[in-house]
Structures are given as structure tokens and as C-alpha cells.
Steps between C-alpha positions, in 0.01 A plus 500: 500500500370881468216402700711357776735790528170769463317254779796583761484858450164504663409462908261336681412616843366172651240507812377190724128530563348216638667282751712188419389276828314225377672457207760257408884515526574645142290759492691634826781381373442754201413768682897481725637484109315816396642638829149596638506457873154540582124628451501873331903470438572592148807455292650617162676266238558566176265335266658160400347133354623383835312725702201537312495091497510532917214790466284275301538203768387741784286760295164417774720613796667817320459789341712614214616888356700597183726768638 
């Protein structure tokens, strides 16, 4: 539980690098749930399972910073 609670402390400043046309509905559908509205857009969440689980999904089409 620690690690959970430490985990959330921590920020990730997300960045869309590559383009999502071409790919299929989830991945966009990922991006509009990260709330990253379009190529160089970046975003900060706090570092979560849930988040990191989207990251991982999408990881070829972003680029990820601990804050």
C-alpha cells in the first residue's frame, strides 16, 4: 500500500509525439482519456496504476517525464 500512496506523490508530464491517424479507435480513444488533444500537447497526471496502464498501451505515440 506504501508503494501506492509514494506512486501518487510523483508527476508525469505526458507528451504526444507521433500522430494517431492510422491507428485504430482505442488508441485515440486513449489519447481523449489522457486529455491530450493533439500532436506536441502535453499533460500532467499524477502517477497512478491507471495511468501508467493507459501510458503503456500508447507508449509508441508518446513521450513520458517524471516531474
Amino acid at each position: 500500500m506504501n508503494y501506492l500512496i509514494n506512486m501518487a506523490k510523483n508527476k508525469l508530464e505526458i507528451k504526444q509525439i507521433k500522430s494517431a491517424i492510422g491507428y485504430n479507435f482505442k488508441v485515440k480513444r486513449t489519447l481523449e482519456a489522457l486529455g491530450i488533444r493533439g500532436m506536441n500537447s502535453k499533460v500532467v497526471h499524477n502517477d497512478t496504476p491507471a495511468i501508467r496502464g493507459m501510458i503503456n498501451k500508447i507508449q509508441h505515440i508518446l513521450e513520458v517525464r517524471e516531474l
